[in-house]
C-alpha positions as CSV (number, residue, x, y, z in Angstrom):
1,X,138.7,40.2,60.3
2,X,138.4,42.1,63.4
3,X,141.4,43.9,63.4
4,X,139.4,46.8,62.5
5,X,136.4,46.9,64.6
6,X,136.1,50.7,64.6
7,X,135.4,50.6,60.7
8,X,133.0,48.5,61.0
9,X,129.5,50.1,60.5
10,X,126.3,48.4,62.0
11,X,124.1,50.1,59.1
12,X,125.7,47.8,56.8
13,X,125.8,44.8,59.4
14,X,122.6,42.7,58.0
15,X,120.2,41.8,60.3
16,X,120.4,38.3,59.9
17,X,122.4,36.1,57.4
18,X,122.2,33.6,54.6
19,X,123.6,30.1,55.9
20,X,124.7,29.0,53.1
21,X,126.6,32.5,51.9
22,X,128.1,33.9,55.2
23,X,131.6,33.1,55.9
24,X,132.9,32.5,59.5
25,X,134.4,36.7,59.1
26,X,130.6,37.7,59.0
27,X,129.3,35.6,61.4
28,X,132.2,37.3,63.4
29,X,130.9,40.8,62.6
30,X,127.4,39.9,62.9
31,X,128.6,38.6,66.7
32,X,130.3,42.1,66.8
33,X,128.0,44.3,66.2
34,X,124.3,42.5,66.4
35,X,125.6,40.2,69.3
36,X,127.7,42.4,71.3
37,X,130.2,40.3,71.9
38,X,134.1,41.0,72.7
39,X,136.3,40.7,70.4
40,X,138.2,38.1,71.9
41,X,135.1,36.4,73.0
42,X,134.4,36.2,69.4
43,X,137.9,34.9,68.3
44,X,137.2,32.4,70.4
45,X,133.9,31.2,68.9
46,X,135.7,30.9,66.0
47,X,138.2,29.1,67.0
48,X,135.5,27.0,68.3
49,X,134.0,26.8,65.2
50,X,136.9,25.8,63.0
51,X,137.1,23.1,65.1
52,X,133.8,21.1,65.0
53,X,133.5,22.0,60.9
54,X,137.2,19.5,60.7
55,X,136.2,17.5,63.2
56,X,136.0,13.4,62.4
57,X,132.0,14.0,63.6
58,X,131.7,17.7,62.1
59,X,129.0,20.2,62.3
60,X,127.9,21.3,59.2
61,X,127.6,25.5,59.9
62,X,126.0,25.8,56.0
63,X,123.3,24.1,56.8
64,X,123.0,23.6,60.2
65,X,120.2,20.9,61.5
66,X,119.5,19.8,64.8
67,X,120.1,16.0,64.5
68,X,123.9,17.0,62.8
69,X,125.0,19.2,65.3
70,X,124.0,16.2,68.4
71,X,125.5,13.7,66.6
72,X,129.0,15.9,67.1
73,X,128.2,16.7,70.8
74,X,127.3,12.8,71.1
75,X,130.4,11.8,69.8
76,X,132.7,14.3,71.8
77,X,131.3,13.5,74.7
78,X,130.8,9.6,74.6
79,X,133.7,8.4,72.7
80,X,136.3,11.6,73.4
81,X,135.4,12.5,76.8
82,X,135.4,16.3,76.2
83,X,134.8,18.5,79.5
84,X,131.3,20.0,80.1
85,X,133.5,23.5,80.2
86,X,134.4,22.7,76.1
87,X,131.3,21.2,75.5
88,X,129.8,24.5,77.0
89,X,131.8,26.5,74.7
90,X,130.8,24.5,71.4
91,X,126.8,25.3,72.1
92,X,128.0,28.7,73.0
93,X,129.8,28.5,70.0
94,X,126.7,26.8,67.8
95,X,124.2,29.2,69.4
96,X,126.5,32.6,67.9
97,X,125.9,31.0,64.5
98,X,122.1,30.4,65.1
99,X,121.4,33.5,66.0
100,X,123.4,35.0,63.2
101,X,121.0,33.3,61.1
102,X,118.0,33.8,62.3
103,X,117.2,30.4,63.5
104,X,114.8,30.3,66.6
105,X,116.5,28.5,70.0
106,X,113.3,27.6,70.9
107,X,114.2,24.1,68.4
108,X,117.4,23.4,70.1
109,X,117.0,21.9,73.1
110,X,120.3,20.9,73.9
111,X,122.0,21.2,77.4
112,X,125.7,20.5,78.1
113,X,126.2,18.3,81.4
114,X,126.7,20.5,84.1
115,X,130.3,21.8,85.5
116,X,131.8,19.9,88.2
117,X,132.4,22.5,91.3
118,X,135.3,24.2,91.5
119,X,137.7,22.4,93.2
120,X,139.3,24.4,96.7
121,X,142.7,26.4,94.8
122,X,146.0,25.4,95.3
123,X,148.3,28.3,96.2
124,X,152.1,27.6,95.8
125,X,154.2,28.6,98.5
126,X,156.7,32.3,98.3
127,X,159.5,29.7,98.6
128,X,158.3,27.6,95.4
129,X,157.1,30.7,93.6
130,X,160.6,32.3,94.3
131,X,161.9,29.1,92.9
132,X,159.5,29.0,89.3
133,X,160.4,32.6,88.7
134,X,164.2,32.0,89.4
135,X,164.4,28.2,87.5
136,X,166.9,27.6,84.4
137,X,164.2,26.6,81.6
138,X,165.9,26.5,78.4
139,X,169.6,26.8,77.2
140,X,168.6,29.5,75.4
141,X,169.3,33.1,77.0
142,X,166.1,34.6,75.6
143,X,163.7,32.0,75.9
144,X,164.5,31.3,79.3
145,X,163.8,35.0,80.2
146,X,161.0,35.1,78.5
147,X,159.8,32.6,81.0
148,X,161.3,34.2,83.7
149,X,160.6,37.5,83.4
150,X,156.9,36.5,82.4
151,X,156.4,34.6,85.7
152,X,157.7,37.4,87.7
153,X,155.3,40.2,86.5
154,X,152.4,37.7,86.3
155,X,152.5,36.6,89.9
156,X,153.7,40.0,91.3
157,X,151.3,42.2,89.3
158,X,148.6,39.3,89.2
159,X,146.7,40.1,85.9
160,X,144.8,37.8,84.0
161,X,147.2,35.0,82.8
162,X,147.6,34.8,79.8
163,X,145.2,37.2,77.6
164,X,146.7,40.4,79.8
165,X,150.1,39.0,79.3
166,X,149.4,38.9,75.6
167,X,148.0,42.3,75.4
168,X,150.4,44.0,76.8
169,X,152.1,46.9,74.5
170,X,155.2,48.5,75.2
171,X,153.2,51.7,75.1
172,X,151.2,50.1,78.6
173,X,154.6,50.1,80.4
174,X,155.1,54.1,81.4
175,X,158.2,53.9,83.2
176,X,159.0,57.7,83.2
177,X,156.0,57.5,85.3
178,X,156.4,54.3,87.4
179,X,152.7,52.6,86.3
180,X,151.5,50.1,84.0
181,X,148.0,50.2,81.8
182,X,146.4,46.5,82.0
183,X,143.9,46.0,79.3
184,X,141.7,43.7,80.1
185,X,139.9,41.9,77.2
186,X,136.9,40.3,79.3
187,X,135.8,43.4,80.3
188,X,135.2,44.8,76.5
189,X,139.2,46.2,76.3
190,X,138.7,48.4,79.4
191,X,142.0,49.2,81.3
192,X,143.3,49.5,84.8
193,X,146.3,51.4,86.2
194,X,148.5,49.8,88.5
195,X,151.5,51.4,90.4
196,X,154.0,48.9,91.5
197,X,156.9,48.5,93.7
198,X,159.9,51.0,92.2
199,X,162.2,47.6,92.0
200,X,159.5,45.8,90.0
201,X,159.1,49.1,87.6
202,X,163.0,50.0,87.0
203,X,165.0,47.3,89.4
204,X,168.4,47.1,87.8
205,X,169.7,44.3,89.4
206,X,165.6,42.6,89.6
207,X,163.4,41.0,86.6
208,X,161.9,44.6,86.3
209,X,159.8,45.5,83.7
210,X,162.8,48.5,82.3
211,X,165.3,45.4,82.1
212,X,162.9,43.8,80.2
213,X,162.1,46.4,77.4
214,X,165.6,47.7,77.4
215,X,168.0,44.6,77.5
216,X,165.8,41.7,76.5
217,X,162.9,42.4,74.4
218,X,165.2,44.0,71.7
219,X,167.3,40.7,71.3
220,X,164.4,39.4,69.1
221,X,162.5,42.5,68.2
222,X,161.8,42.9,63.8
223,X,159.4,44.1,61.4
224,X,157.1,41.2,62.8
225,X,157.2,42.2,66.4
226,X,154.7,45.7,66.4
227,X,154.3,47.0,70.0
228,X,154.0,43.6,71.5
229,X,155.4,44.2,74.8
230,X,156.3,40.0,75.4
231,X,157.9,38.8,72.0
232,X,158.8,35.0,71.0
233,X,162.1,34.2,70.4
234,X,161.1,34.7,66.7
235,X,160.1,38.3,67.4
236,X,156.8,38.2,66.9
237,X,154.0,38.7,69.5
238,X,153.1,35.5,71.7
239,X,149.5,34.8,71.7
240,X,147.9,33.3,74.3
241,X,146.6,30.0,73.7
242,X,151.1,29.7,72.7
243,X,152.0,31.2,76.0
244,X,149.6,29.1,78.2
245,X,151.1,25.6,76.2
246,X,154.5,26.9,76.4
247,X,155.2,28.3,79.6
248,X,152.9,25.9,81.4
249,X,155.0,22.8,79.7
250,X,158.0,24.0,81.3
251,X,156.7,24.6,84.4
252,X,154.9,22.0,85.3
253,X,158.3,19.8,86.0
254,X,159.1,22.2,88.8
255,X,155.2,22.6,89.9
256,X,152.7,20.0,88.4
257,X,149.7,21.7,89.9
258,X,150.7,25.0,87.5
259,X,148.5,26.7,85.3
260,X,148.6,30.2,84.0
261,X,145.9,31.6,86.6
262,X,147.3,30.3,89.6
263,X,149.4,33.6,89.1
264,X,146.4,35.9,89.9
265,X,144.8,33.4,92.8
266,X,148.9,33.9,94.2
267,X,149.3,37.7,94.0
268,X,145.2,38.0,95.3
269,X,145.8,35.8,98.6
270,X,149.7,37.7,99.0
271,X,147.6,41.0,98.5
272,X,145.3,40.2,101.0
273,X,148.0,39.2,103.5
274,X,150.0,42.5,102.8
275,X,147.4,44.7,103.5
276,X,146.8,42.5,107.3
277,X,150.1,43.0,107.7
278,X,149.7,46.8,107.3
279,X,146.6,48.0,108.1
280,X,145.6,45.4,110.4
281,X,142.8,43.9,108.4
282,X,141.9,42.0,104.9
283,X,141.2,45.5,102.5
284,X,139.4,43.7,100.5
285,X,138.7,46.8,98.1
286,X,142.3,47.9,98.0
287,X,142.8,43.8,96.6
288,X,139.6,44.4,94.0
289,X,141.2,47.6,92.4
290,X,144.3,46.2,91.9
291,X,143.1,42.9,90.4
292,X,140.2,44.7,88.2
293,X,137.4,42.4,89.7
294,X,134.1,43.4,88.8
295,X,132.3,42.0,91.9
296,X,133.3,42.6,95.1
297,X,132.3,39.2,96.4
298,X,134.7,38.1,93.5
299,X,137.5,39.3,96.0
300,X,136.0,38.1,99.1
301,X,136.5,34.6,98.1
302,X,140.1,35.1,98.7
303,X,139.9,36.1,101.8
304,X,139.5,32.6,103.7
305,X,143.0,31.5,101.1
306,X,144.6,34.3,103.4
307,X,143.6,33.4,106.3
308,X,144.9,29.7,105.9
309,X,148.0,30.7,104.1
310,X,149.1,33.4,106.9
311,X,149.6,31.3,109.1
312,X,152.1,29.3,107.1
313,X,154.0,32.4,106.0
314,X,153.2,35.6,107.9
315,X,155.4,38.2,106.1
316,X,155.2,40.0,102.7
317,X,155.4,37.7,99.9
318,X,156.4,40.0,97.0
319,X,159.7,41.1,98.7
320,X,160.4,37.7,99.7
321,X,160.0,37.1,95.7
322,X,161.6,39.5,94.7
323,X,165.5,38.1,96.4
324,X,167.6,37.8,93.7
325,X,168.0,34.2,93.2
């Protein structure tokens, strides 16, 4: 459906649709193009959507009625539990199709409990990080590199994990020129450049990004694999709802606390200690640019995670890392 998104035309987008005629795929374009929405924020709603039309206590999207779609948010959150975060993302979710249709929110009232705070981070050690990256996972030679050579550019490059894992192309890895392209699909498919260490780029004895596409990613490559820079051990691209249950299954024996963006909250507080440890103070914008926040006070949050954290290891965390294990 949106693999196309620059043919699709918003003079033939309808203004609003027929409930009980649009499929999900136009109530994807409609997000598109009447909505603005991202693409992968769209995906998501869909995804979302699947979901709560097979559900035991499902929302009826054809004809959608107030009473039908609390019943489903009653029953996911009284007899399953669900999260204010996913019960968030199903109004989101229920609100893209509304509007789609025309319906005024004004007659939906809901409101999903509110978010617990955010609890204080947990930032892993070098040593244990230096262990994860350098861990047997699997028996198999591929799939355990896959693991290990995601880990390593995720917590030395510090993107987010996993949807700018999963968009990375070959094509974003320029190592006649010793950069990388991040796209970053919450900010609309915009891109950074990043220039990092020569060992991390081309390393021949290191988990570098040149052993990667040269010795490892061709193991599995086929006619399913396109430019995918991160392949599964089938060939084809790994997606990243796959790449956050997969890797974060295996990982979480050697660190229970892991999750995929534990990567970026790492390389931001190591960032922010590298540049003390060269310039005498926390460079805070140095830290933004490199991790593509939008906000500056995005990065500043970080900064009190440095402070704490140099004290425990006052040197520079990417070379101690980056040790062959």
């Amino acid at each position: 459906m949106l693999n196309n998104i620059e043919k699709l035309s918003r003079l033939d987008c309808p203004i609003t649709l027929n409930s009980q005629q649009a499929s999900f795929d136009d109530v994807g374009i409609h997000a598109l193009l009447r909505q603005r929405l991202s693409k992968s924020t769209v995906e998501k709603r869909m995804r979302y959507a699947r979901f709560m039309e097979n559900h035991p206590c499902p929302v009826d999207f054809r004809n959608p009625t107030y009473e039908n779609f609390i019943r489903h948010m009653d029953y996911r959150e009284q007899l399953e539990q669900a999260g204010s975060s996913a019960l968030s993302h199903e109004w989101k979710t229920m609100k893209t199709f509304l509007k789609a249709y025309g319906v005024p929110l004004t007659d939906w009232s809901y409101k999903p409990p509110s978010i617990p705070k955010t609890k204080a981070r947990v930032i892993p050690s070098p040593d244990l990080v230096h262990k994860i990256i350098h861990y047997k996972y699997s028996k198999d030679e591929y799939e355990n590199a896959l693991i290990q050579y995601t880990l390593m550019h995720s917590f030395m490059i510090g993107w987010r994990n996993p949807s700018e894992t999963c968009t990375m192309t070959v094509d974003d890895v320029k190592l006649d020129k010793g950069l990388l392209i991040v796209r970053e699909p919450k900010k609309h498919q915009t891109s950074r450049v990043i220039i990092p260490e020569k060992a991390l780029m081309a390393g021949k004895t290191r988990k570098s990004f040149k052993n990667w596409v040269d010795k490892w990613r061709p193991k599995v490559e086929n006619q399913y694999s396109g430019n995918a820079l991160y392949l599964r051990p089938d060939g084809r691209p790994i997606e990243k709802f796959q790449y956050r249950m997969f890797v974060s299954r295996k990982v979480k024996p050697v660190f229970p606390e892991y999750q995929p963006y534990v990567s970026r909250h790492w390389c931001a507080t190591g960032k922010l200690i590298k540049t003390k440890l060269d310039t005498k103070r926390f460079d805070i914008y140095d830290v933004r640019d490199w991790l593509g926040h939008s906000e500056i006070q995005t990065t500043m949050t970080y900064v009190r995670d440095a402070k704490q954290y140099m004290r425990q290891a006052p040197f520079d965390w990417f070379k101690y890392i980056m040790k062959k294990g």
